[in-house]
Backbone of each chain as ProteinMPNN parsed JSONL, in Angstrom:
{"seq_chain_A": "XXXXXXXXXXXXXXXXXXXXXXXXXXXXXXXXXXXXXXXXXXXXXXXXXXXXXXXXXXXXXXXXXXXXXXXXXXXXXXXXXXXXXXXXXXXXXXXXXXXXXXXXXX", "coords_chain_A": {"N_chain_A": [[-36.259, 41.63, 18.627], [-32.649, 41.427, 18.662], [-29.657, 41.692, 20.451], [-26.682, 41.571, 19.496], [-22.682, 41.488, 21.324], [-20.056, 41.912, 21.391], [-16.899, 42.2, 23.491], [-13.687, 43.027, 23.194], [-10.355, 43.527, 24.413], [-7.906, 45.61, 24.397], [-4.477, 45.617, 23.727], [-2.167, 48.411, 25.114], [-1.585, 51.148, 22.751], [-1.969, 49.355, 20.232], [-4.284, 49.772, 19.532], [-5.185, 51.387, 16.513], [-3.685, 49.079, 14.622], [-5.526, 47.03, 14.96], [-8.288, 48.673, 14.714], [-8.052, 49.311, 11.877], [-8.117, 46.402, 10.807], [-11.118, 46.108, 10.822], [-11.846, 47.852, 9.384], [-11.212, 47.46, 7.172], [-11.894, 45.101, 6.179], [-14.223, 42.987, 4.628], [-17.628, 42.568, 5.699], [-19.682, 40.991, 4.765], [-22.206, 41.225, 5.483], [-24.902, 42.067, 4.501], [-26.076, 40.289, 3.079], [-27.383, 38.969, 4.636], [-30.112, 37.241, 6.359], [-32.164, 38.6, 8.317], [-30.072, 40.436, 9.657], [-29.73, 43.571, 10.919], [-28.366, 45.703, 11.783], [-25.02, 47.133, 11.926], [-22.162, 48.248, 14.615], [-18.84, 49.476, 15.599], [-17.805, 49.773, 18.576], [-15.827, 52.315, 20.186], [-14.596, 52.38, 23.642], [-13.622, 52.395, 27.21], [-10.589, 53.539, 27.647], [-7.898, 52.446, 29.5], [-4.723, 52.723, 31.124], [-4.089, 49.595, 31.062], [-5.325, 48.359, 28.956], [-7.431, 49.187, 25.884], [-11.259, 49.043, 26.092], [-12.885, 48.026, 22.772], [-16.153, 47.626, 21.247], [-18.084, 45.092, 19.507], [-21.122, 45.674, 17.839], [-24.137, 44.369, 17.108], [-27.375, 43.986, 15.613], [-29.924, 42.7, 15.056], [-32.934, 40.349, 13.86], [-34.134, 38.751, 15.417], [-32.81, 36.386, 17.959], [-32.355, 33.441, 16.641], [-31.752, 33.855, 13.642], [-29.094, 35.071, 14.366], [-28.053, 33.174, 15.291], [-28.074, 31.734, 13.237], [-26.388, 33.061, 11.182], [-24.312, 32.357, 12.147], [-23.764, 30.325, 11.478], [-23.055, 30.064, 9.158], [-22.056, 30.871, 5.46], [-21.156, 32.912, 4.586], [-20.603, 34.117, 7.31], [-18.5, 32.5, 7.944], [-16.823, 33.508, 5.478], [-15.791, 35.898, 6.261], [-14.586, 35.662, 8.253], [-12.335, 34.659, 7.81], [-11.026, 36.759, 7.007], [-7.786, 39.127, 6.901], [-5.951, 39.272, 9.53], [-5.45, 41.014, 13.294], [-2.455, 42.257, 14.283], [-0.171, 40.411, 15.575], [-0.332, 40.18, 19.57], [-2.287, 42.516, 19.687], [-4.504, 41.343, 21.127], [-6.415, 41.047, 24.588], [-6.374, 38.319, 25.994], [-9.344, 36.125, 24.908], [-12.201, 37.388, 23.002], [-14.816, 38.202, 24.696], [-18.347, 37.029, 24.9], [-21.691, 38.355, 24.474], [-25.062, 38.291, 24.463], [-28.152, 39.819, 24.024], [-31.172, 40.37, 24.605], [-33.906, 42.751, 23.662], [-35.872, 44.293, 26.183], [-37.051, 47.035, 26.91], [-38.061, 49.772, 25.011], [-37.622, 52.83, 23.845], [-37.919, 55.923, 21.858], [-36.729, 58.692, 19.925], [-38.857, 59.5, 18.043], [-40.8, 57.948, 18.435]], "CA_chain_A": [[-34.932, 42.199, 18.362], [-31.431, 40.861, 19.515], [-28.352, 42.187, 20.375], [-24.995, 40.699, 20.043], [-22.01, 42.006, 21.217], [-18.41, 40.935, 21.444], [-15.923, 42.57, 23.742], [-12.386, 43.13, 22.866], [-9.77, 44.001, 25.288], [-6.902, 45.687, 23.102], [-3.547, 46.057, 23.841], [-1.728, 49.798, 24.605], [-0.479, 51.189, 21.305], [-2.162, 48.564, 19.423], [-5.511, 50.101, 18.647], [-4.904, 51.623, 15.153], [-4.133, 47.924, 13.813], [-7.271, 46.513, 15.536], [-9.561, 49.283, 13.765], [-7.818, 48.883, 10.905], [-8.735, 45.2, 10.658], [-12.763, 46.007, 11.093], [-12.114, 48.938, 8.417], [-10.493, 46.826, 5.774], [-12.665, 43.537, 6.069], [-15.978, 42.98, 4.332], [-18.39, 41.779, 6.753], [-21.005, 40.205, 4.565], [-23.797, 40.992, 6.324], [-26.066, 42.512, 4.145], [-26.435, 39.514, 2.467], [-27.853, 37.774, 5.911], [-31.229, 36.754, 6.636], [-32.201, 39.072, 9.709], [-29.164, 40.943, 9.643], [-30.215, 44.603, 11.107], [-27.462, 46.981, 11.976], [-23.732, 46.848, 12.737], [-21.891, 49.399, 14.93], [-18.584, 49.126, 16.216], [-17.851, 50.923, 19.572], [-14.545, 52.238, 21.337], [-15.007, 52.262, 25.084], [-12.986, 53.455, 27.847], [-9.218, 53.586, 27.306], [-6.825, 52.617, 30.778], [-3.235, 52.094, 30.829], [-4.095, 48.401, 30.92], [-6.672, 48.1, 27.908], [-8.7, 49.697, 25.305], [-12.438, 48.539, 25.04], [-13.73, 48.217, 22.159], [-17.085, 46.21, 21.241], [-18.725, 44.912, 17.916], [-22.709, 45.958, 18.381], [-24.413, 43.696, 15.79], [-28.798, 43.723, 16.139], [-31.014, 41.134, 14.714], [-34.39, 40.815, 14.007], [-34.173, 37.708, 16.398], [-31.67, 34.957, 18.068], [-32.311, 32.78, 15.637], [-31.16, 34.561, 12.722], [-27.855, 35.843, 14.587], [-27.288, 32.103, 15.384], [-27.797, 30.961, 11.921], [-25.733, 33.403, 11.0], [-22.832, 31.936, 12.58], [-22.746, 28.58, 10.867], [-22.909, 30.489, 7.348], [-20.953, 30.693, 4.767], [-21.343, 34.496, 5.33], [-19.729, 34.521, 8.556], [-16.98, 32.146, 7.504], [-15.729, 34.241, 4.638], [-16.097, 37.006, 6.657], [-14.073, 35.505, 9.419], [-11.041, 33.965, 7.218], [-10.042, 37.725, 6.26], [-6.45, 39.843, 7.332], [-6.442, 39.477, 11.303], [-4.982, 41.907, 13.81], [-0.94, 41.87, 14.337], [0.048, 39.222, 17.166], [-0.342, 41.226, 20.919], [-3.245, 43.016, 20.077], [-5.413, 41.068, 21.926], [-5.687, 40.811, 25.656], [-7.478, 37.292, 26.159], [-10.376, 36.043, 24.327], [-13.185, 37.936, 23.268], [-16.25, 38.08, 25.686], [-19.696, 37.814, 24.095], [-22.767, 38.437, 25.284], [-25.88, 38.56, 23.707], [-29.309, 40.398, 24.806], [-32.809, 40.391, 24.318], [-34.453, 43.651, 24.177], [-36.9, 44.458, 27.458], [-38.071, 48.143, 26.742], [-37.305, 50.798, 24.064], [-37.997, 54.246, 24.099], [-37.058, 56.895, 21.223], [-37.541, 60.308, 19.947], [-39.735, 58.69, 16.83], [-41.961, 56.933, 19.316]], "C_chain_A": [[-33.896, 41.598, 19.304], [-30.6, 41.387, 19.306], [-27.327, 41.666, 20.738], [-24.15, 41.365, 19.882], [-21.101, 41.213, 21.837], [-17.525, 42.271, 22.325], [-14.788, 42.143, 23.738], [-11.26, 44.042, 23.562], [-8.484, 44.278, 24.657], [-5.662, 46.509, 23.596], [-2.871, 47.162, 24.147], [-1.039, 50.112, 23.077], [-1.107, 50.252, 20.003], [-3.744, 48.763, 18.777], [-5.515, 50.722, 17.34], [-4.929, 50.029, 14.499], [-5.656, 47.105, 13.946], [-8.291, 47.389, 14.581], [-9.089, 49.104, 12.266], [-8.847, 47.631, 9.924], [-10.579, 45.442, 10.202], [-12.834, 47.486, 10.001], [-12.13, 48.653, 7.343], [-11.687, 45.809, 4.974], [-14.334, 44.085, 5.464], [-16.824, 41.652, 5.233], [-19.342, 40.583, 5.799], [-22.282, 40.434, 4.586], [-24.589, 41.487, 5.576], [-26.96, 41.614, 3.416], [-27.078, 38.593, 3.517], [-29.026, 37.849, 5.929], [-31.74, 37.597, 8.353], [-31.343, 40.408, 10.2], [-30.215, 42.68, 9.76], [-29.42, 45.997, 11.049], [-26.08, 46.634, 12.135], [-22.994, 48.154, 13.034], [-20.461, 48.969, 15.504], [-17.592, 50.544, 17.041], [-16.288, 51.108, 20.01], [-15.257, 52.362, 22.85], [-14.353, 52.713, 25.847], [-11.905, 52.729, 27.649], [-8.396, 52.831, 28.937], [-5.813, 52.151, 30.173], [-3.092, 50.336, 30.857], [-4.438, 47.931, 29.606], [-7.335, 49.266, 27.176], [-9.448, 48.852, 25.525], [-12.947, 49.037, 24.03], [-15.289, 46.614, 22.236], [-17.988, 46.622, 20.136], [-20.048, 44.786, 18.634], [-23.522, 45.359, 17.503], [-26.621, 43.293, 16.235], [-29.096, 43.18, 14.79], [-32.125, 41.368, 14.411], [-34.422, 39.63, 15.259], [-32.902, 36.861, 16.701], [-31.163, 34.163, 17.165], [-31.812, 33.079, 14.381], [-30.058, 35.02, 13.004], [-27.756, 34.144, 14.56], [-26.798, 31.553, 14.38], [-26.693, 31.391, 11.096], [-24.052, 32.876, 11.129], [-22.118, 30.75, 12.093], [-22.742, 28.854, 9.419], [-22.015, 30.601, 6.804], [-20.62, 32.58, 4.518], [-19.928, 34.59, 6.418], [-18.112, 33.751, 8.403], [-16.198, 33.083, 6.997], [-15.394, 35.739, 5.246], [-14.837, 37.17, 8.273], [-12.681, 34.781, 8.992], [-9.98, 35.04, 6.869], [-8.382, 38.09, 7.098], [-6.995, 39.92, 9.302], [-5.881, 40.336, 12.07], [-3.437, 41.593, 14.444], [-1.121, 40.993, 15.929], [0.025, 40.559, 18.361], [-1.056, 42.048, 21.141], [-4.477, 42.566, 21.117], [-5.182, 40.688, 23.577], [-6.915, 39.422, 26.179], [-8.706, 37.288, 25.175], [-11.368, 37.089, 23.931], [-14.373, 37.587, 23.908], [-17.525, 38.456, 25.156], [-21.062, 37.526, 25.2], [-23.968, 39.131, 24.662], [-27.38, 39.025, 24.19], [-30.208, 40.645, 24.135], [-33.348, 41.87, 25.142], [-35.726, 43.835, 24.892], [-37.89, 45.451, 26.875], [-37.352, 48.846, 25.87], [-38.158, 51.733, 23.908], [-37.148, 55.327, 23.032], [-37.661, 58.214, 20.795], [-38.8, 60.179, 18.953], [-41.279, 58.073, 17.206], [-42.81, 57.731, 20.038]], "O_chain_A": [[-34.14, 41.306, 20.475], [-30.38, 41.758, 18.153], [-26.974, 41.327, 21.868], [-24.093, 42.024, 18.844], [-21.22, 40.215, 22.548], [-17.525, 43.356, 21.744], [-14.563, 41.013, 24.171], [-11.248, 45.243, 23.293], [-7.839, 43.286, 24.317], [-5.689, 47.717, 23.834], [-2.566, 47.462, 22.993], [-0.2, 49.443, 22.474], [-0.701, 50.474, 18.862], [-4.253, 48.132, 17.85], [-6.498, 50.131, 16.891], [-5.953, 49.652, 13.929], [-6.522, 46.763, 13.141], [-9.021, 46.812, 13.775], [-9.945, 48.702, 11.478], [-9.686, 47.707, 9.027], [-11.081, 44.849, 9.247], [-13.9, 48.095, 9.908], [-12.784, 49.221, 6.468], [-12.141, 45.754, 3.831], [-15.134, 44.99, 5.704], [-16.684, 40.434, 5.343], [-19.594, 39.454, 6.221], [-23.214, 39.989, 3.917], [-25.632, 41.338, 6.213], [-28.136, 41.835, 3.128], [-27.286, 37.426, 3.186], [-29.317, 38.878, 5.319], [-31.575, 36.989, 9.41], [-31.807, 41.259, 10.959], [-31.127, 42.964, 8.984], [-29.729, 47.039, 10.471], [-25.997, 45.507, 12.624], [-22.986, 49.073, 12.215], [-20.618, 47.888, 16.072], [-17.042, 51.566, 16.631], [-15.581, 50.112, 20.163], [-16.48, 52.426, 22.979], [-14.13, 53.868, 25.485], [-11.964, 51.511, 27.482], [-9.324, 53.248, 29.631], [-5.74, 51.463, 29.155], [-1.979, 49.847, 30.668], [-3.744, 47.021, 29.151], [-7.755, 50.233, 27.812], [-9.009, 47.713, 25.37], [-13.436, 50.167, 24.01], [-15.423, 45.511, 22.767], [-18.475, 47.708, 19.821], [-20.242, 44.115, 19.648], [-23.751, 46.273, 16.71], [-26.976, 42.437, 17.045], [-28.503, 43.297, 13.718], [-32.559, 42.507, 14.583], [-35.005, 40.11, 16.231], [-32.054, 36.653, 15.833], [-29.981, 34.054, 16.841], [-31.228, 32.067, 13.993], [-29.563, 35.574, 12.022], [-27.237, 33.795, 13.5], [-25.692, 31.027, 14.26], [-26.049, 30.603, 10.404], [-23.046, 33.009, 10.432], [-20.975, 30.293, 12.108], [-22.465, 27.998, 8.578], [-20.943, 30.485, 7.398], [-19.51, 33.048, 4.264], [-18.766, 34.976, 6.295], [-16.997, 34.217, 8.642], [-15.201, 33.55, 7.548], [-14.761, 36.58, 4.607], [-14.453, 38.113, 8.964], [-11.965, 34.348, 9.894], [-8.796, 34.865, 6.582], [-7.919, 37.237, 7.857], [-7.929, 40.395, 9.948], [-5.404, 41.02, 11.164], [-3.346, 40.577, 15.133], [-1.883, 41.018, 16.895], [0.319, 41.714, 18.055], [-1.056, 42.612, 22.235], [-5.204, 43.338, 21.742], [-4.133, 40.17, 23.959], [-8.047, 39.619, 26.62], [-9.064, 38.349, 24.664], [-11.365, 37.943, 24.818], [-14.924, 36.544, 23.555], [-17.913, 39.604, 24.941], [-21.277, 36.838, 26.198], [-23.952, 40.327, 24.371], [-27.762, 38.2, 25.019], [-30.087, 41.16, 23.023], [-33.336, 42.175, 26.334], [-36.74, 43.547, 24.255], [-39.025, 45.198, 26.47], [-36.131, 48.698, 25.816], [-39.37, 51.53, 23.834], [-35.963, 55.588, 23.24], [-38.729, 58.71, 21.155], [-39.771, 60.886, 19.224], [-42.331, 57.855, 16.604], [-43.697, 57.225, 20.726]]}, "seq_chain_B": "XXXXXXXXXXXXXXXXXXXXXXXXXXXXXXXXXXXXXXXXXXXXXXXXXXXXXXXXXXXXXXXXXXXXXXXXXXXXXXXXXXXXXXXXXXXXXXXXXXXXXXXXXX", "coords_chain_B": {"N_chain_B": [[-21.918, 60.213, 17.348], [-22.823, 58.602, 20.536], [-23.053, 56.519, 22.558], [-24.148, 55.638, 26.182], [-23.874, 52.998, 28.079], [-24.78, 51.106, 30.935], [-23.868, 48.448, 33.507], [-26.027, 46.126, 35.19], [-25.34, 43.928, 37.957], [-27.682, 41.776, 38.958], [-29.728, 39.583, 41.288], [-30.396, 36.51, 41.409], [-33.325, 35.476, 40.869], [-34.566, 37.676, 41.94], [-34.856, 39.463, 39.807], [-37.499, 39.937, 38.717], [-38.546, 42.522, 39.657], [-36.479, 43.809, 39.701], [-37.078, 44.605, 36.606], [-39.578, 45.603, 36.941], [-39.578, 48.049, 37.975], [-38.016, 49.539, 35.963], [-39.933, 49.265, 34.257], [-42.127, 51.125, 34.514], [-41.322, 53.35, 35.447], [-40.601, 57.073, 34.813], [-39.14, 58.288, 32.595], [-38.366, 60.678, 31.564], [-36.78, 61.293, 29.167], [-37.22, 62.089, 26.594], [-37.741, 65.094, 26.448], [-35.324, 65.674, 26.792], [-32.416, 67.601, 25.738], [-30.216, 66.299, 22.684], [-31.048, 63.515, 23.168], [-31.38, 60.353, 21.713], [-32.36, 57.438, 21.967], [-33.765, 54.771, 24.003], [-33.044, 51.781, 25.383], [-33.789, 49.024, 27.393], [-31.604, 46.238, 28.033], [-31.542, 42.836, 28.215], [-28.973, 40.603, 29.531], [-26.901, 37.398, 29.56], [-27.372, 35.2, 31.565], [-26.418, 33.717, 35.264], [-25.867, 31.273, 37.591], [-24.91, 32.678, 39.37], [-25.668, 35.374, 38.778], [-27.956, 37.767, 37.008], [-27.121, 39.586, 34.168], [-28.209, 42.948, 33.064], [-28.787, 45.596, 31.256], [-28.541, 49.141, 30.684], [-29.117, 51.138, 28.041], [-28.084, 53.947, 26.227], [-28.737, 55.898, 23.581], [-27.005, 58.804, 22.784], [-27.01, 62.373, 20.342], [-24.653, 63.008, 20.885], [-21.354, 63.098, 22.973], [-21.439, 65.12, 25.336], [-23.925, 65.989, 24.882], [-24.866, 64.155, 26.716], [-23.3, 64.125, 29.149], [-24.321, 66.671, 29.859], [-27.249, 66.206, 30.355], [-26.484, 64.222, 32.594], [-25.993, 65.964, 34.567], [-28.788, 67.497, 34.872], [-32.355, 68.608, 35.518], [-34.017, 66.756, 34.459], [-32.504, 64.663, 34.7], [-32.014, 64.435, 37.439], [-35.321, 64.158, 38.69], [-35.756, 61.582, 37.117], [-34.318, 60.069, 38.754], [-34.999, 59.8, 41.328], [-37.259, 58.285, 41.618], [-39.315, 54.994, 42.265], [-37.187, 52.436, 44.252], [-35.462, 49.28, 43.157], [-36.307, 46.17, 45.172], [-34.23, 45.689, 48.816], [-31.18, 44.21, 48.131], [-31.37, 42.986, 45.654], [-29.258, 44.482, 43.497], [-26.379, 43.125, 42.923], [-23.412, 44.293, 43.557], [-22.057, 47.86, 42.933], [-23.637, 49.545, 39.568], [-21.724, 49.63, 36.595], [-20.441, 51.964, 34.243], [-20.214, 52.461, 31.168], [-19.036, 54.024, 28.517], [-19.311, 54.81, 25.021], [-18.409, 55.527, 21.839], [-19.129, 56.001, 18.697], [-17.34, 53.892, 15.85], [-17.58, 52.833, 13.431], [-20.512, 51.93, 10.892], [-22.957, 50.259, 10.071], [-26.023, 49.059, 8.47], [-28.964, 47.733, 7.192], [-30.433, 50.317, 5.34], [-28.667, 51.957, 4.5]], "CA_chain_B": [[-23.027, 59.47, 18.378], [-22.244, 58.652, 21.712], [-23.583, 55.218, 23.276], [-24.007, 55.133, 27.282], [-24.293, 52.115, 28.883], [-24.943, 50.777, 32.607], [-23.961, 47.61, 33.653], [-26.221, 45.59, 36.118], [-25.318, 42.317, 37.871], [-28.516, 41.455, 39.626], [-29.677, 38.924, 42.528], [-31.096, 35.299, 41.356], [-34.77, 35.956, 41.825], [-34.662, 39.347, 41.974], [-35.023, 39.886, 37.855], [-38.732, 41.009, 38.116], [-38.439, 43.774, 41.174], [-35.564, 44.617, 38.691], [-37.877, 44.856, 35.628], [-40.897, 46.35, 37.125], [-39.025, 49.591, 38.089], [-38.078, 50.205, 34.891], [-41.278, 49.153, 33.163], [-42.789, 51.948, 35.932], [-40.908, 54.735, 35.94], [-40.521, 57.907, 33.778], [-37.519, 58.8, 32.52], [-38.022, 62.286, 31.428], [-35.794, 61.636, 28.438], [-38.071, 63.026, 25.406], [-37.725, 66.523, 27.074], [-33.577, 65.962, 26.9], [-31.418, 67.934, 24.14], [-29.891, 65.487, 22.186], [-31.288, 62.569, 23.291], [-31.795, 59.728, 20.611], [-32.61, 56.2, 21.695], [-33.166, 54.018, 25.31], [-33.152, 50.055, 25.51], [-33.597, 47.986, 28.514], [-31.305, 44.687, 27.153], [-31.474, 41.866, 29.606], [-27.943, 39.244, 28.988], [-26.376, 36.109, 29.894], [-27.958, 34.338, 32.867], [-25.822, 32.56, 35.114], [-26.604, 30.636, 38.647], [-24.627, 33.872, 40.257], [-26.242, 36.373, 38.539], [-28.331, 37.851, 35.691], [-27.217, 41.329, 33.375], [-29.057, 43.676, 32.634], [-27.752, 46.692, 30.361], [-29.146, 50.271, 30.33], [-27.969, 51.167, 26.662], [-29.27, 54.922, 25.541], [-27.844, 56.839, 22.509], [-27.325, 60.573, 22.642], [-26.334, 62.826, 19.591], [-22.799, 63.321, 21.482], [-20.99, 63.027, 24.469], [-21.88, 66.449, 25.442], [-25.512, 65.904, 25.559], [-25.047, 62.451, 27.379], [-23.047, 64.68, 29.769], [-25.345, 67.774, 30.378], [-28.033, 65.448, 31.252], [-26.542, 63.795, 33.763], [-26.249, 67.414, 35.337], [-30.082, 68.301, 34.462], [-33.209, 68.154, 36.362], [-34.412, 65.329, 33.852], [-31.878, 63.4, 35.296], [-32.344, 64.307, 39.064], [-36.65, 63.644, 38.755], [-35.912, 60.059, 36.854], [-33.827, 59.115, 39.803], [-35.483, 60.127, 42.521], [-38.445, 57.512, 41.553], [-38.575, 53.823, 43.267], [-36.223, 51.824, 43.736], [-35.791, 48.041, 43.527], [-36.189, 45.83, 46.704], [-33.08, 45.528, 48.439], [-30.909, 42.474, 47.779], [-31.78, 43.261, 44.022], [-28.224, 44.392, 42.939], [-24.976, 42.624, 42.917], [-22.528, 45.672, 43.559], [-22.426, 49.032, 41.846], [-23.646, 49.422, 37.871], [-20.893, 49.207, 35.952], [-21.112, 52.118, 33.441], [-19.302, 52.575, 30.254], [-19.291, 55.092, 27.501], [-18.7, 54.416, 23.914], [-17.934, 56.514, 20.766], [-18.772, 54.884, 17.193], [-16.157, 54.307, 15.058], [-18.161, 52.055, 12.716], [-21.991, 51.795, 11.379], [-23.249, 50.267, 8.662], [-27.138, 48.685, 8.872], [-29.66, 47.65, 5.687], [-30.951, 50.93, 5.054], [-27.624, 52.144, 4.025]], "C_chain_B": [[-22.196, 59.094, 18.979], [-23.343, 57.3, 22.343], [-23.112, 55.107, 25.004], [-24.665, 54.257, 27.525], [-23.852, 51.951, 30.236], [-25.155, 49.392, 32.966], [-24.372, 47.013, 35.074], [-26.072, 44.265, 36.692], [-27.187, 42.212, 38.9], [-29.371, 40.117, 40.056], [-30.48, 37.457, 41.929], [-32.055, 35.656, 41.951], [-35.269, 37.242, 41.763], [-35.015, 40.106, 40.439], [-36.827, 40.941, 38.211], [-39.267, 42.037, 39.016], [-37.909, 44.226, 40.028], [-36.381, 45.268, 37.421], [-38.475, 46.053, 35.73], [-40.345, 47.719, 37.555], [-38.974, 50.069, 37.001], [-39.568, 50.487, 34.025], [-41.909, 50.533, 33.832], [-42.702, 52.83, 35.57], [-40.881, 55.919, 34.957], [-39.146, 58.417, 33.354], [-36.733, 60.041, 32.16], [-37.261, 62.146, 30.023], [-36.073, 62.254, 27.222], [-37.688, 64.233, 25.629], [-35.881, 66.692, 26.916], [-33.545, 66.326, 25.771], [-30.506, 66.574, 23.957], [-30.118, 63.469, 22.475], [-31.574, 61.59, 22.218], [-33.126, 58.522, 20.756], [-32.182, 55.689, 22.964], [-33.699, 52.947, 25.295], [-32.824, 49.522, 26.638], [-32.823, 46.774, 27.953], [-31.069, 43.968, 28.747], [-30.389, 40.644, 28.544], [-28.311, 38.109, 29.277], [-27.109, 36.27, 31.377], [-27.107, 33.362, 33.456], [-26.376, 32.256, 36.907], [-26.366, 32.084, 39.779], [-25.769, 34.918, 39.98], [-26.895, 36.694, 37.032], [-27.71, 39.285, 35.107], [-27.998, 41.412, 32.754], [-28.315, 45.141, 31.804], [-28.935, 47.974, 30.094], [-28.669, 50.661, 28.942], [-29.063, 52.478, 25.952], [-27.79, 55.072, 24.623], [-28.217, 57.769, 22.588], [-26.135, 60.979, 20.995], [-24.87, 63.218, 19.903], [-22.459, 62.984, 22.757], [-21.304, 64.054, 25.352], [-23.066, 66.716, 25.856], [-25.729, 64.904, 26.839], [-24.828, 63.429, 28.824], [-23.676, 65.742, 30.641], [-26.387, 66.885, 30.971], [-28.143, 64.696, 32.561], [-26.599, 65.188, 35.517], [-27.464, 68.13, 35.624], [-31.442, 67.815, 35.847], [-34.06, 66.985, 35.841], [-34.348, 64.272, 34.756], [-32.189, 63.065, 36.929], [-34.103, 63.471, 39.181], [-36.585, 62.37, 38.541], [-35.491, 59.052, 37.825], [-34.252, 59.175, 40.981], [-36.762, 58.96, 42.763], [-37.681, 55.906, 42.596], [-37.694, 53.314, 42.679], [-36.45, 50.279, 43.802], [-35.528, 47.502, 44.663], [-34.516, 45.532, 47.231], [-32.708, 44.06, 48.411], [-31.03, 42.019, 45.872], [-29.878, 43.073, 43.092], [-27.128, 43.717, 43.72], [-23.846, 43.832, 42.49], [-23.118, 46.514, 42.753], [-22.372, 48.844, 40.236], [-22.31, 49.86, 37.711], [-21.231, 50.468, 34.621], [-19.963, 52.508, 32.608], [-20.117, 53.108, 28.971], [-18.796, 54.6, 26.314], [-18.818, 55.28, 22.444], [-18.057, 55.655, 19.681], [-18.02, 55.215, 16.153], [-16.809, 53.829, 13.656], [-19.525, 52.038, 12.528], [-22.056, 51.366, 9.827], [-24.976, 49.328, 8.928], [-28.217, 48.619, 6.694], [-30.188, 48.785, 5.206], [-29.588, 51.744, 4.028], [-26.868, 51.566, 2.761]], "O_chain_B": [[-21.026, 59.035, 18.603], [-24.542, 57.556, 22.451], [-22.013, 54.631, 25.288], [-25.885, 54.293, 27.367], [-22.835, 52.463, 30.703], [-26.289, 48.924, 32.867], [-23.62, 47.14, 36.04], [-26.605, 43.351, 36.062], [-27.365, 43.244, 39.547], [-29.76, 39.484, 39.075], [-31.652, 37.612, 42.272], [-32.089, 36.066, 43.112], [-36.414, 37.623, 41.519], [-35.396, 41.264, 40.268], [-37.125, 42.117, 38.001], [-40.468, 42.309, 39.023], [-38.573, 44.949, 39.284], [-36.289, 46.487, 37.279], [-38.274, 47.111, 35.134], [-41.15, 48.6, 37.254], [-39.725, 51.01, 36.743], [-40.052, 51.456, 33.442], [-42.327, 51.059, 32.8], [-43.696, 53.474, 35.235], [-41.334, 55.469, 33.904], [-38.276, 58.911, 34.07], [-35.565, 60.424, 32.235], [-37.073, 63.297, 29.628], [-35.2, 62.974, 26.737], [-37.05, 64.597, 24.641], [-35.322, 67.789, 26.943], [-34.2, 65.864, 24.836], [-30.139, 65.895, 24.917], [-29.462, 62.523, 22.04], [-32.328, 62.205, 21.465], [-34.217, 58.475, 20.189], [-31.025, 55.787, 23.373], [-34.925, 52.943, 25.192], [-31.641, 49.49, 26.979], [-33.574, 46.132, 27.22], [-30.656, 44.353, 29.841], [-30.656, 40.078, 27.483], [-29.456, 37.662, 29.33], [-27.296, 37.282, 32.052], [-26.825, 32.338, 32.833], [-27.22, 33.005, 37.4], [-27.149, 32.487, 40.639], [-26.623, 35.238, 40.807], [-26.521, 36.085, 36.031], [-27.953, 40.216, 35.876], [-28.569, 40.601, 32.025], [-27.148, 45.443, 32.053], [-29.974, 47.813, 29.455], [-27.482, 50.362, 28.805], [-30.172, 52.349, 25.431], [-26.616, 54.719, 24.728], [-29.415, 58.046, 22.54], [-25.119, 60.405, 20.604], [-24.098, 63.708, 19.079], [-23.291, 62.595, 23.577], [-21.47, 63.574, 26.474], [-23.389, 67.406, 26.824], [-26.605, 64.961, 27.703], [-25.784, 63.597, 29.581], [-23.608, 65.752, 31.87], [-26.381, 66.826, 32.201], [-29.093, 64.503, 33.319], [-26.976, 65.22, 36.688], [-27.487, 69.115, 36.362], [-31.378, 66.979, 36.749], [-34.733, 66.304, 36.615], [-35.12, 63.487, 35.305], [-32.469, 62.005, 37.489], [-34.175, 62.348, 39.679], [-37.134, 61.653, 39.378], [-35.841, 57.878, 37.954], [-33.713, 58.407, 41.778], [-37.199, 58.749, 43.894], [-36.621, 55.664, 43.175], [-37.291, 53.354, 41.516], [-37.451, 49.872, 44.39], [-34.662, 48.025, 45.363], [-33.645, 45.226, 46.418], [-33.416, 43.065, 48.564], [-30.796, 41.002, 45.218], [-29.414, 42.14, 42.436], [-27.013, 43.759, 44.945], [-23.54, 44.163, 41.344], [-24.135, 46.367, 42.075], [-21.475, 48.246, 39.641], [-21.747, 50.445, 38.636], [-22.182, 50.163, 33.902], [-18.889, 52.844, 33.106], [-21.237, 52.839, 28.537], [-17.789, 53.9, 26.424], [-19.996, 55.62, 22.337], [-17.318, 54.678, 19.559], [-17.916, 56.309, 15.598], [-16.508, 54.534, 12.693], [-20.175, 52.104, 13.571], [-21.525, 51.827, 8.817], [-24.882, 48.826, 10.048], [-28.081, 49.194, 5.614], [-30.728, 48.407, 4.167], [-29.792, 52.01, 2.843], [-25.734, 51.959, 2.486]]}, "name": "protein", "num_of_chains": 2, "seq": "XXXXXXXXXXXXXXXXXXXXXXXXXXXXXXXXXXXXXXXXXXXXXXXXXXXXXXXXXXXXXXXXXXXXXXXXXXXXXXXXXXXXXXXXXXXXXXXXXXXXXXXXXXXXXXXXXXXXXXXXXXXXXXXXXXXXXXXXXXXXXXXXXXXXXXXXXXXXXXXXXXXXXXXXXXXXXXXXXXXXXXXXXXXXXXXXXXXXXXXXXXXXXXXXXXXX"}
């Protein structure tokens, strides 16, 4: 299992268009190869920044990577984007390989 | 649902001190109200440092909350700790609220 996530550092005032965007858009993904879950998170608020962050699990690396040069993720990534000033710098990704997991199921 | 995470930078070298605690220890969390779901994710690797990400899900913020108040929580922490020289400053922890979920079962 893999987990990729993207942080997004979002403007004051400007979160409504931002969720918007990720409300409107069709992702694709069900049509992916691997493709497991998608979640996406708010985070803590300051007068500088919202976080939010897109939570996206895998069955593996390989399958999120492939993902990325698809024609999936293109059309998926050409849609309505978020008004100019929402963003505060790039998004920051960072992707993780699960260690240990523990649930109520288990 | 309510997603806490705990961000670790930790020490070149130091990764499997870091590990082996967790792999170790008990965490009591079965026995928590609303508890869901806990993942060790290990990130990006860089010459400074490696992350590591505590990442549980509780049925709310509420539960996430009471627990940290509970004797669960006191017993899980009281266990060892890693050697020192392990962490790179204090975890880093951040709360998150889902706004979004969609996954193949759905």
């Amino acid at each position: 299992m893999y987990i990729a996530m993207n942080r997004f550092m979002i403007a004051p005032g400007k979160e409504p268009g931002f969720e918007e965007v990720w409300k409107t858009r069709d992702s694709y993904l069900e049509e992916v190869p691997g493709f497991v879950e998608f979640k996406l998170l708010k985070g803590p608020v300051s007068e500088e920044a919202a976080l939010y962050v897109s939570h996206t699990i895998w069955e593996n690396k390989a399958d999120f990577e492939a993902w990325t040069c698809s024609e999936a993720f293109r059309k998926a990534h050409k849609q309505a984007k978020a008004p100019d000033g929402t963003y505060l710098g790039h998004p920051q990704f960072e992707g993780f390989e699960v260690l240990l997991e523990k649930n109520i199921t288990k």
